[in-house]
C-alpha positions as CSV (number, residue, x, y, z in Angstrom):
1,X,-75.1,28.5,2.6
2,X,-71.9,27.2,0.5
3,X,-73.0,26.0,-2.8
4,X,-72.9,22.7,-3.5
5,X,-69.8,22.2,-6.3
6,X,-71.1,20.5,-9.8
7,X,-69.7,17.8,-11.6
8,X,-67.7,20.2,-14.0
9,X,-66.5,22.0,-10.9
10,X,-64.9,19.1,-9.4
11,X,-63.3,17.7,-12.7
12,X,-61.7,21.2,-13.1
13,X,-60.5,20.6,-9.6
14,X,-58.6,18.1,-11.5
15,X,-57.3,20.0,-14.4
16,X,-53.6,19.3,-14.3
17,X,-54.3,16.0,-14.5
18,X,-56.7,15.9,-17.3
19,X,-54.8,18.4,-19.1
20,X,-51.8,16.0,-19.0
21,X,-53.9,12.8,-20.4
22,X,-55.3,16.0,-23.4
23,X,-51.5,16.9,-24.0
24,X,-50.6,13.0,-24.4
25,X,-53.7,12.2,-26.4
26,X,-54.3,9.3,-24.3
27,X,-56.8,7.0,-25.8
28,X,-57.8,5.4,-22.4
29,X,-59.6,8.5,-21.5
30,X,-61.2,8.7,-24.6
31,X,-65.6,9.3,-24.2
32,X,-64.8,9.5,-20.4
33,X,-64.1,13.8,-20.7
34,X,-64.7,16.1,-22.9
35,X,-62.9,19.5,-22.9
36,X,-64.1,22.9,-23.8
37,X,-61.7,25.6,-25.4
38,X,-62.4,28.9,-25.0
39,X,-60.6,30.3,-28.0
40,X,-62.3,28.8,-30.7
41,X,-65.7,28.1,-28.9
42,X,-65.4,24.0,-29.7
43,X,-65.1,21.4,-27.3
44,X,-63.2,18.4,-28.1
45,X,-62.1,14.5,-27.5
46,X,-59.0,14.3,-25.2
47,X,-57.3,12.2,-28.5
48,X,-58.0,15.6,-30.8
49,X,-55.1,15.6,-33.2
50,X,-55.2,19.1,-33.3
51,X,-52.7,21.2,-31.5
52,X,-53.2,20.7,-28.1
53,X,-54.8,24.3,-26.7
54,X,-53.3,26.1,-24.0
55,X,-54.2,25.1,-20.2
56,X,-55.4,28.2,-19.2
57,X,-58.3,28.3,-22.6
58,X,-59.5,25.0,-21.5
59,X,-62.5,23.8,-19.0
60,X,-63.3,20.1,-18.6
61,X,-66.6,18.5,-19.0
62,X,-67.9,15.1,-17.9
63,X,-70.5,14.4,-20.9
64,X,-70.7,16.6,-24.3
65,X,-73.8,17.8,-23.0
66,X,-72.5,19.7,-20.3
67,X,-70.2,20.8,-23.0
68,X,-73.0,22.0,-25.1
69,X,-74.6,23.1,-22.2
70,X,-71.7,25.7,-21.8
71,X,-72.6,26.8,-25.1
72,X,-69.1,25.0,-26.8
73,X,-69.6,23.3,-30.7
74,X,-68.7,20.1,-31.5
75,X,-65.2,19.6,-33.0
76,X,-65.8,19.3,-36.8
77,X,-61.9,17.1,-36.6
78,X,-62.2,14.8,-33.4
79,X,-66.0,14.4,-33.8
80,X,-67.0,14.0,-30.3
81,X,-69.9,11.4,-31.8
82,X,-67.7,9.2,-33.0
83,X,-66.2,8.6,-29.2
84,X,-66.2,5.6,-27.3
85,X,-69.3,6.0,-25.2
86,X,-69.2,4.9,-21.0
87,X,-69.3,0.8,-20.1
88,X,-72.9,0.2,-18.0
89,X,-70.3,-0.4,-14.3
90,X,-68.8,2.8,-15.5
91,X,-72.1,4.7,-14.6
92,X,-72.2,3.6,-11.5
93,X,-75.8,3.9,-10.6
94,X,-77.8,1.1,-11.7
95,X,-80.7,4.0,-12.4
96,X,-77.9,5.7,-14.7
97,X,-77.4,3.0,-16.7
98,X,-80.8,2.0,-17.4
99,X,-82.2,5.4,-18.4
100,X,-79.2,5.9,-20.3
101,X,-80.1,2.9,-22.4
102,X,-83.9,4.1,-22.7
103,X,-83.0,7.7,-23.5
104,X,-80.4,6.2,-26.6
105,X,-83.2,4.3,-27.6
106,X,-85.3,7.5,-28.0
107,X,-87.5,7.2,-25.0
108,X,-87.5,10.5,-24.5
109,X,-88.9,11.2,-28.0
110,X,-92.2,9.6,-27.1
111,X,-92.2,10.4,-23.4
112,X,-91.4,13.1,-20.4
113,X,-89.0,12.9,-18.1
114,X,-91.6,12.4,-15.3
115,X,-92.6,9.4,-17.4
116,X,-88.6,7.6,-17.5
117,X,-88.9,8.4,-13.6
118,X,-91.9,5.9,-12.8
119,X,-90.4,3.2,-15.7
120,X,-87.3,3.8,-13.2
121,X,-89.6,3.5,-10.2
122,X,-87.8,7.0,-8.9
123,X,-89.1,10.5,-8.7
124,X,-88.3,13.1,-11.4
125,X,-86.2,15.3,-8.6
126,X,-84.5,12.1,-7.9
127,X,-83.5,11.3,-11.9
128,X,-82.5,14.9,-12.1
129,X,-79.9,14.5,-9.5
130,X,-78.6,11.2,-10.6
131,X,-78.1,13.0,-14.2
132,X,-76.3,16.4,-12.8
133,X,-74.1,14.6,-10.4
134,X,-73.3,11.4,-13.3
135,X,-73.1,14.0,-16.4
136,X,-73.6,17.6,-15.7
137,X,-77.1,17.6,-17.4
138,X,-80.5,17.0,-17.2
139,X,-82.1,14.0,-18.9
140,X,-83.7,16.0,-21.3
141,X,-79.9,18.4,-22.1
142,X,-78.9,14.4,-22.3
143,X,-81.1,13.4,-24.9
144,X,-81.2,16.7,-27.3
145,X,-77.1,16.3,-26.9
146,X,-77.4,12.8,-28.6
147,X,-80.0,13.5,-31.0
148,X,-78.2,16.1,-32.4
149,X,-74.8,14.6,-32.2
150,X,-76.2,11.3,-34.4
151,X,-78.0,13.7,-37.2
152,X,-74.5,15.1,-36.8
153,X,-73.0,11.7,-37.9
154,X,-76.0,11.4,-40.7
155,X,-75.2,14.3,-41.9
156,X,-71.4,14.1,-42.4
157,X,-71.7,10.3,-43.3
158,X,-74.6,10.1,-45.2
159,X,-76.3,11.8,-48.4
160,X,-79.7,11.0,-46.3
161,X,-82.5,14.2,-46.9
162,X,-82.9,16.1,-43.6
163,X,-85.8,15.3,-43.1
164,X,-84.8,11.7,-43.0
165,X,-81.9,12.3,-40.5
166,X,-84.2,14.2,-38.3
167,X,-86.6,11.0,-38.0
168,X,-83.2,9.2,-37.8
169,X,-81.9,11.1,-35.1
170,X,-85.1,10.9,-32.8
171,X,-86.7,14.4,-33.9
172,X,-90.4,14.4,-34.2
173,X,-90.2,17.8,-37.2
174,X,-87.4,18.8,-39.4
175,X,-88.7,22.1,-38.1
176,X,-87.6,21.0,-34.3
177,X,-84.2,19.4,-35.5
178,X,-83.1,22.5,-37.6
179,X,-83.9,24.8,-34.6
180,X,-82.0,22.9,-32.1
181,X,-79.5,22.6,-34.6
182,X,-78.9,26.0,-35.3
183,X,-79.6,26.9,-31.6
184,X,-76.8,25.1,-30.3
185,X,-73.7,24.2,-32.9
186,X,-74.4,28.1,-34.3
187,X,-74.9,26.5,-38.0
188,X,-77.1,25.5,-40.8
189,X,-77.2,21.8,-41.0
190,X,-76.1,21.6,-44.4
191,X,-73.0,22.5,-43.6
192,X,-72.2,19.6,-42.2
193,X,-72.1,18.0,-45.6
194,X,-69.1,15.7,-45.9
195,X,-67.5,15.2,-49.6
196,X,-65.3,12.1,-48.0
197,X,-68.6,11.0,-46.2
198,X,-70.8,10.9,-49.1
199,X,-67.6,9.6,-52.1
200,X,-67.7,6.2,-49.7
201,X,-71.2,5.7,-49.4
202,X,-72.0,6.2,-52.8
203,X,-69.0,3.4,-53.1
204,X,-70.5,1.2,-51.1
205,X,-73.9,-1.1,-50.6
206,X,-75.8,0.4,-48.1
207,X,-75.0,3.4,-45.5
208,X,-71.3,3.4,-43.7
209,X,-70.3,4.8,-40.0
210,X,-67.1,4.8,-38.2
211,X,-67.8,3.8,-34.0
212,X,-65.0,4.4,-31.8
213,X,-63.4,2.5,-28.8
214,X,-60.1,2.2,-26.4
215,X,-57.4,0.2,-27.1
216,X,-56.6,-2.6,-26.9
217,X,-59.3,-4.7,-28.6
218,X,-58.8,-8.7,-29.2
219,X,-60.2,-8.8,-32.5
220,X,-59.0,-12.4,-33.3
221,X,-60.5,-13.9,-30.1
222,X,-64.2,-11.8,-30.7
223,X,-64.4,-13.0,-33.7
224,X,-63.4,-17.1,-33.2
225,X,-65.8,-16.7,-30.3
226,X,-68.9,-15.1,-32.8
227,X,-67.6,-17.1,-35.9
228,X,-67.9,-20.5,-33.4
229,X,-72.1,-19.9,-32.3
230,X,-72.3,-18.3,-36.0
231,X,-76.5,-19.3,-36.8
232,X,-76.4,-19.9,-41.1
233,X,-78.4,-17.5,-42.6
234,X,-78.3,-14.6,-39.8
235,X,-74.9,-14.4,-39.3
236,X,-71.3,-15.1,-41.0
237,X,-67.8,-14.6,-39.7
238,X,-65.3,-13.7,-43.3
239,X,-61.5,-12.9,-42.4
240,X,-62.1,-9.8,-40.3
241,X,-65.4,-8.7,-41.3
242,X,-68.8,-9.8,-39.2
243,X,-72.1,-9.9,-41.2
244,X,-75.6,-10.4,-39.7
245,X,-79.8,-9.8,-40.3
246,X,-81.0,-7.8,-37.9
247,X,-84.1,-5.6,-37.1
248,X,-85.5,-2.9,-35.1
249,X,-89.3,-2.2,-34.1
250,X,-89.9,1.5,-34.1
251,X,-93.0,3.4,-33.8
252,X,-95.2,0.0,-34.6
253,X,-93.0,-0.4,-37.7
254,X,-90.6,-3.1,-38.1
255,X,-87.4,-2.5,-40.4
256,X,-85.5,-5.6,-41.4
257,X,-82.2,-5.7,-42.8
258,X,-78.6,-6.8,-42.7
259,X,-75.3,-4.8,-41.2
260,X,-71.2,-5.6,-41.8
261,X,-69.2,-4.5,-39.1
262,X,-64.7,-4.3,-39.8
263,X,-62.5,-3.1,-37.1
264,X,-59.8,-0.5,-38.3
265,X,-57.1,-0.9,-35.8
266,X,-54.8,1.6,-37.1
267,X,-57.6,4.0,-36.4
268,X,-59.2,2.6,-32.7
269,X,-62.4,1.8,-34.5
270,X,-65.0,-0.1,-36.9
271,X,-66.4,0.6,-39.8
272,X,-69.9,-0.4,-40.3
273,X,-72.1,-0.6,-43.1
274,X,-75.8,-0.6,-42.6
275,X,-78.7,-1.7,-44.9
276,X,-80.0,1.2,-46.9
277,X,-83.6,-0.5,-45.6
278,X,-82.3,0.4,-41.9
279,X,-81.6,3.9,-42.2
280,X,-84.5,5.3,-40.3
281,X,-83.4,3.5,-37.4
282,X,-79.5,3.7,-37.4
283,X,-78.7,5.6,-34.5
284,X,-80.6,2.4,-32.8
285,X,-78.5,0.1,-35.0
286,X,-75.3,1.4,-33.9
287,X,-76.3,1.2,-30.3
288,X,-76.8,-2.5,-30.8
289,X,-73.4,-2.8,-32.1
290,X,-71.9,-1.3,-29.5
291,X,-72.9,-3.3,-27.3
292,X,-72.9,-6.5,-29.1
293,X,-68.8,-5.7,-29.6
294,X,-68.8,-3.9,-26.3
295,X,-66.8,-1.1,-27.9
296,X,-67.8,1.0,-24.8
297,X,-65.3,-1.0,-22.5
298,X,-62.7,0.6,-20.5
299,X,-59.9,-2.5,-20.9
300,X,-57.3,-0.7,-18.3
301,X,-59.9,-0.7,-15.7
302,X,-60.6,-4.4,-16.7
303,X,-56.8,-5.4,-16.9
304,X,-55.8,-3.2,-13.2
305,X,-58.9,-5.6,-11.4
306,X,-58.1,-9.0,-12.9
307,X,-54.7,-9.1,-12.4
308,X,-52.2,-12.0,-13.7
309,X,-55.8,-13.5,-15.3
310,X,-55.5,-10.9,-18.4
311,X,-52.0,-10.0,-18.7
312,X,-52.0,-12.4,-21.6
313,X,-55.5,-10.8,-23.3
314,X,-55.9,-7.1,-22.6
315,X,-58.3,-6.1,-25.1
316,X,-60.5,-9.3,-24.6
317,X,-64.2,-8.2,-24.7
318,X,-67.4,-9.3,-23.6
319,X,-69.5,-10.2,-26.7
320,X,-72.7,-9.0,-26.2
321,X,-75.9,-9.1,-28.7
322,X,-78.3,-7.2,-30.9
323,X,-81.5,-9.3,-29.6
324,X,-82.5,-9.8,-26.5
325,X,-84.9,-12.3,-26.9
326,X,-82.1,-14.3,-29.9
327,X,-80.0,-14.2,-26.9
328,X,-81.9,-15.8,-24.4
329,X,-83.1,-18.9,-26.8
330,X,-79.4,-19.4,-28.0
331,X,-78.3,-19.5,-24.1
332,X,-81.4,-21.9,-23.7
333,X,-80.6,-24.0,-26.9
334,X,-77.1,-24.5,-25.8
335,X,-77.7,-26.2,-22.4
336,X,-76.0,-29.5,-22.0
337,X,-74.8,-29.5,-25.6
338,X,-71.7,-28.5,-27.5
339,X,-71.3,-25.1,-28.9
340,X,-71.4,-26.4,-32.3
341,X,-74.4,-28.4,-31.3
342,X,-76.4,-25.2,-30.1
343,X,-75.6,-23.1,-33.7
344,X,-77.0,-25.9,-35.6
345,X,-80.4,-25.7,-33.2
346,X,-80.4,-21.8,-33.8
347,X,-79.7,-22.6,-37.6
348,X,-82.3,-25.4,-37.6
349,X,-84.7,-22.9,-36.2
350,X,-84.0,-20.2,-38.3
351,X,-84.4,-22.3,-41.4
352,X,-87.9,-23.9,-40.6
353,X,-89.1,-19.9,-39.0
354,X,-87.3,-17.5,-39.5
355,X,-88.3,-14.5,-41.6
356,X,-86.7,-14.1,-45.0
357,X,-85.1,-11.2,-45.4
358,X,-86.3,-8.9,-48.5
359,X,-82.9,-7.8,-49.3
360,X,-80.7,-10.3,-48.2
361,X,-76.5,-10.0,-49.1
362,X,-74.8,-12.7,-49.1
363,X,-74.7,-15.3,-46.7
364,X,-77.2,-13.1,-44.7
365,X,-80.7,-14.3,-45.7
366,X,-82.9,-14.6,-42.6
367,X,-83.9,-13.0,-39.1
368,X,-83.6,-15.5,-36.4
369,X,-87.9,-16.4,-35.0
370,X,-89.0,-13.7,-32.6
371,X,-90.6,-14.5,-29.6
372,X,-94.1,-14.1,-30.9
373,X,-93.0,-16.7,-33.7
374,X,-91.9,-19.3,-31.2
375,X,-94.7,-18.7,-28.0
376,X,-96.9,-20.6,-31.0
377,X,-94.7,-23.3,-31.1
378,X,-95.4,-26.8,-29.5
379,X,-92.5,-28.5,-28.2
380,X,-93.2,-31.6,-30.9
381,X,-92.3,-29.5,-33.6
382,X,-89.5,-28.1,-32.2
383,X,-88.3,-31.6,-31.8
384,X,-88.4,-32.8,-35.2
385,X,-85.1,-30.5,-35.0
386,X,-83.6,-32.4,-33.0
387,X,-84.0,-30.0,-29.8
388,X,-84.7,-32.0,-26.7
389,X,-88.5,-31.8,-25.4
390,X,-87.4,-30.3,-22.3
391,X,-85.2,-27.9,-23.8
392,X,-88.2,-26.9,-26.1
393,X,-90.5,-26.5,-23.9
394,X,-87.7,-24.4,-22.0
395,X,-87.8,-21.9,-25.1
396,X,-91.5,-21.8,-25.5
397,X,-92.0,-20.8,-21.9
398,X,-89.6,-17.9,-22.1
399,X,-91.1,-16.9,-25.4
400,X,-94.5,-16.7,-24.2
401,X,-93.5,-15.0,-20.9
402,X,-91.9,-12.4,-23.1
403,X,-95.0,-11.9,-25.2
404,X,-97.6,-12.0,-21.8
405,X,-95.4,-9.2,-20.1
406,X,-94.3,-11.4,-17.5
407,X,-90.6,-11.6,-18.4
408,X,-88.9,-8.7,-19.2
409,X,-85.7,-9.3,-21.4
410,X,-84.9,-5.2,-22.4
411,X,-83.3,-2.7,-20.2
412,X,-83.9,-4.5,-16.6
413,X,-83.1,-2.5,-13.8
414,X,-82.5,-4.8,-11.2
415,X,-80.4,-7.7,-12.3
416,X,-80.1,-10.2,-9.6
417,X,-84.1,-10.0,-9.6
418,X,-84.0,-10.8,-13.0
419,X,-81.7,-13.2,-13.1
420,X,-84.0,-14.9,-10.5
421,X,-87.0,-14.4,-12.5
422,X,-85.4,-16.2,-15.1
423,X,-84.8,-19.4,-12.9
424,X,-88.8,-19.7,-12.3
425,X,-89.5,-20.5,-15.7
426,X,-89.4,-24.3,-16.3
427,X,-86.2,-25.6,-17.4
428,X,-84.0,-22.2,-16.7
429,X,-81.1,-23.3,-14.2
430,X,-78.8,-20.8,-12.8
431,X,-76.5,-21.1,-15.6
432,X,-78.6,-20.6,-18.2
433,X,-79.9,-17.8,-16.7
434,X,-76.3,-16.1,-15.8
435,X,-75.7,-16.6,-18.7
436,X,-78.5,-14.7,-20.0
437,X,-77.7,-11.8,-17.7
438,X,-73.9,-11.6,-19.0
439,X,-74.6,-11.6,-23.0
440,X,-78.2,-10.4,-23.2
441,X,-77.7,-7.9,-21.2
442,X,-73.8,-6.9,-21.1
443,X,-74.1,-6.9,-17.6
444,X,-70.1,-7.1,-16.7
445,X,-70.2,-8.9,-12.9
446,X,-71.5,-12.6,-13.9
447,X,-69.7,-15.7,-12.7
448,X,-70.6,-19.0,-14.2
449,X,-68.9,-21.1,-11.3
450,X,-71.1,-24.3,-12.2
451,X,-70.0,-23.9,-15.6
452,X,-67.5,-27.4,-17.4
453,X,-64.5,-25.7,-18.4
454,X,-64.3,-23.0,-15.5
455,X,-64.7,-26.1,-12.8
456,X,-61.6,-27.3,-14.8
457,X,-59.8,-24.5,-14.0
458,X,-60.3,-24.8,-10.1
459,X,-59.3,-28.7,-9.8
460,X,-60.5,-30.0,-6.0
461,X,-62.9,-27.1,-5.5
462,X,-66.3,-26.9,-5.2
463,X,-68.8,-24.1,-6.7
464,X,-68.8,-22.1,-3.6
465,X,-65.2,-22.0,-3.0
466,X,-64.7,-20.9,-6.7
467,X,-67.4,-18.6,-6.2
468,X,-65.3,-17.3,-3.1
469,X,-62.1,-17.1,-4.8
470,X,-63.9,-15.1,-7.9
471,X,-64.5,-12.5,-5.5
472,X,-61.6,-10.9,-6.0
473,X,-62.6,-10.2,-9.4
474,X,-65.5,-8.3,-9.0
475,X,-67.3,-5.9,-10.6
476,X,-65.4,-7.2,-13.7
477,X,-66.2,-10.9,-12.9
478,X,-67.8,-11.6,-16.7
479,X,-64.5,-10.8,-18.1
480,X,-62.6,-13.0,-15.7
481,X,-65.3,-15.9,-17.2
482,X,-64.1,-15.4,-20.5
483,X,-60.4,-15.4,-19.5
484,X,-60.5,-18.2,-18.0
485,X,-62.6,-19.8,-20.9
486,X,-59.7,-18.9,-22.8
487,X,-56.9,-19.8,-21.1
488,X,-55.9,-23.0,-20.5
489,X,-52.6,-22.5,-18.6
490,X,-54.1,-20.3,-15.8
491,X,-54.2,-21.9,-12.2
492,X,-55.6,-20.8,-9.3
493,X,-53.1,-18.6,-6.3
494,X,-51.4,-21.7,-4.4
495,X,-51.8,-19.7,-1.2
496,X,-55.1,-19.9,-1.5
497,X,-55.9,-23.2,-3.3
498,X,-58.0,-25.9,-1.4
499,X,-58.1,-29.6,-2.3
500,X,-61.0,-30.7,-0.4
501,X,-64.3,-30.8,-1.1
502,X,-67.4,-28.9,0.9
C-alpha cells in the first residue's frame, strides 16, 4: 500500500514556491511556515534576516514542532517564538482551534491527551489526525514545542530563575524543563541568557516581551476604538501606548496585575510590559494579548475576501479581549445605549466592585467585578448606577449561569450553539449575543445585520437582505462589520441593491 504523504511532504511539494516567499522575506507568510536548514541544523522564520540558505539545504515545515520534530534548533536571530501565531479560520477545523487554545493555556500540563479528546467530544485517534494533518505533530510534540519555545522567550527576555521560567512555561520540575531543553535545542538553558534582554528589563517597571504580527496593522483605528469603551481604572488609552488590570486564575491561584502594550511599526510588532506580580503566568498573558489585538491575523487573506470594503483599511483588526466574562457584561451594558454611555456603566461598576489592585500604575487601579462578584448582585443595586433593571438583571443572569456551569464563555467549540445559548438567557437578543461571539471570543464570521449604523449602510433593505448580501463576505464577515462601522462613504453594489422592503 502507497503511503499516505504528510503534511511536510506536501509543503515540500511546494518548495519553489515557499522558497521564493523565504528569498523575498515576505512578512505575509510569517508563523504560517517554518523552514529547516540543513547546514547549520536551525530552522527559521521565512522573514530571517540572515542570508537566505541555499534551496537545495532547506525542507519546509508547517508548525515549529514538526521542525523540532526533525531534530532542527530554534534560530537564536529570527526567534521563531516571537512569530505571528495562525488566526482561529486559519486552522480550519473548529476541533483545531479549540484545542489549540486549551493546549496554550497549558491544558496539557494538568491533563492527557485522551483527556483534551472527551473535553473535544472526539477520540484520541481522531485528535491525533487532526494535529498530523493541521501541523505535522501530535498534541503532545505541540505542547512541549510551545513550552519550550516560551521558557525560550523567559529566558532571553527576562533575568527570571529557572526554576521560575519552568513554572512559567508550563513545566511541572525544573528537572523536566532542563531535560527537554537540552534534549531538543542541544543546549544548557543558560545560554540563552540575553545581555540586550536583561539591560531593558532592569530599565523598565515590570517584565518586557516583543509579540510579532503581519503587516499592515491600523494602529490608529484599534486604538480610537479601545480608547472610546476605555472602563476608568482598568484601562487607559495614552498616545500609542494601551494600559490595563488584568488577571489570570492558575492552579487555584489568582495573580492580579497590570500590562502596557506599544506597537513598534518599524519592527512588525509590540512591545509589552508585564507586571512583575504576573510573571508566573506570562506565557498566558501574552496569549490574551494576542488575541485581544488579534496580532495573529492574516490581513491579505482579509483584504483578497472583502474586496472594495477594505481597500481604504487593510490592517483593520478585530479587537478582541482578555476576559471573557468582562466581555460579555460590557456587550450586555451597552445595549440600547451610546458607547460612551456603556464605559461609564463598566466604570460605574468597577468603582462600586471591582478589586483594587495591590500594585496599581498609573491610571490602572482596579480589575473589572468577576462573575462570582456580580451573580450576588440584585438588580436594585445595580440600578443605583444608573443601569436599567432589565439590563441588570440581564448581567446577573449571565453571571450566575457562568458560575452554575450552565453557560460556558471560554474556549466554545461550537459557536452557533453558543451563540444560541446566549439568546436563552433573559434579556440577551441576537445582537448582544453576536456580539459576544465576535469580541469574546475572536470568532471572525459574525454579522450584526440588526445593528444602527450597519442598517444605515444598506438604506431600503431589510435584515435579511443585508444578511444576504453579507454573504459574500464570509468567513471574514466580523471584519466586514467593522469596515463598514468605519466607513461612512461605502454603499452597497448598485447591481444588486434593492429598495423595497420584505
Amino acid at each position: 500500500m502507497k503511503k499516505k504523504p504528510t503534511l511536510s511532504d506536501i509543503m515540500n511539494n511546494q518548495h519553489q514556491a515557499l522558497y521564493a516567499a523565504l528569498s523575498a522575506r515576505d512578512r505575509k507568510f510569517d508563523g504560517r511556515f517554518f523552514v529547516g536548514v540543513s547546514s547549520t541544523g536551525i530552522y527559521c522564520r521565512p522573514v530571517c534576516s540572515a542570508r537566505t540558505p541555499k534551496s537545495e539545504n532547506c525542507t519546509f515545515y508547517p508548525s515549529a514542532a514538526a521542525a523540532e520534530l526533525a531534530g532542527f534548533r530554534p534560530c537564536l536571530k529570527c526567534r521563531p517564538e516571537l512569530a505571528p501565531g495562525l488566526a482561529l479560520i486559519d486552522l480550519g477545523n473548529r476541533y483545531a482551534q479549540v484545542a489549540v487554545q486549551l493546549i496554550e493555556q497549558g491544558y496539557l500540563s494538568e491533563h492527557s491527551c485522551e483527556q483534551l479528546a472527551i473535553r473535544l467530544g472526539i477520540s484520541d485517534r481522531h485528535l491525533r489526525r487532526i494535529f498530523a494533518e493541521q501541523f505535522g505533530a501530535s498534541p503532545i510534540d505541540y505542547a512541549q514545542s510551545h513550552r519550550l519555545l516560551q521558557a525560550k522567550r523567559l529566558l532571553a527576555d527576562t533575568d527570571l530563575p529557572l526554576s521560575e521560567v519552568a513554572f512559567a512555561a508550563g513545566f511541572g520540575s525544573l528537572r523536566r524543563f532542563n531535560e527537554l531543553f537540552k534534549a531538543r535545542y542541544r543546549l544548557i538553558p543558560s545560554v540563552l541568557r540575553s545581555t540586550a534582554g536583561r539591560h531593558e528589563q532592569a530599565a523598565s517597571s515590570g517584565l518586557v516581551f516583543h509579540l510579532g504580527y503581519r503587516p499592515p496593522y491600523d494602529w490608529p483605528r484599534m486604538f480610537g476604538f479601545l480608547q472610546a469603551r476605555a472602563v476608568i481604572g482598568v484601562e487607559s488609552v495614552i498616545g500609542q501606548q494601551y494600559w490595563r488590570s488584568i488577571a489570570v486564575n492558575q492552579g487555584g491561584i489568582e495573580y492580579q496585575g497590570w500590562i502596557c502594550v506599544q506597537p513598534e511599526e518599524s519592527r512588525n510588532r509590540v512591545r509589552v510590559e508585564i507586571s512583575s506580580s504576573l510573571s508566573r503566568v506570562t506565557t498566558e498573558v501574552l496569549r490574551r494579548i494576542r488575541q485581544l489585538f488579534d496580532l495573529d491575523a492574516a490581513p491579505d487573506r482579509i483584504v483578497d475576501a472583502l474586496g472594495d470594503l477594505a481597500a481604504d483599511a487593510p490592517g483593520l483588526r478585530l479587537p478582541g479581549c482578555v476576559n471573557s466574562f468582562e466581555q460579555a457584561a460590557r456587550a450586555v451594558l451597552g445595549q440600547l445605549v451610546s458607547v460612551k454611555m456603556a464605559a461609564t456603566f463598566a466604570s460605574r461598576m468597577t468603582e462600586r466592585w471591582g478589586v483594587a489592585l495591590e500594585q496599581p500604575y498609573g491610571n490602572v487601579t482596579h480589575l473589572f467585578p468577576d462573575a462570582a462578584c456580580v451573580a450576588q448582585l440584585q438588580p436594585e443595586e445595580l440600578r443605583l448606577s444608573g443601569i436599567q433593571l432589565k439590563r441588570a438583571a440581564a448581567l446577573i443572569a449571565v453571571a450566575r449561569a457562568v458560575i452554575e456551569g450552565r453557560l460556558q464563555l471560554d474556549n466554545v467549540l461550537d459557536i452557533e450553539q453558543g451563540i444560541l445559548e446566549l439568546t436563552t438567557l433573559p434579556g440577551i437578543g441576537s445582537w448582544t449575543a453576536n456580539y459576544i461571539a465576535m469580541r469574546a471570543w475572536s470568532w471572525p464570521d459574525v454579522f450584526l445585520s440588526g445593528d444602527y449604523l450597519i442598517k444605515q449602510r444598506f438604506p431600503g433593505m431589510a435584515p435579511r437582505q443585508i444578511e444576504r448580501y453579507a454573504e459574500r463576505w464570509r468567513p471574514w464577515r466580523s471584519y466586514a462589520t467593522l469596515h463598514l462601522w468605519h466607513n461612512e462613504r461605502w454603499a452597497p453594489s448598485p447591481d444588486t441593491k434593492v429598495t423595497t422592503i420584505e
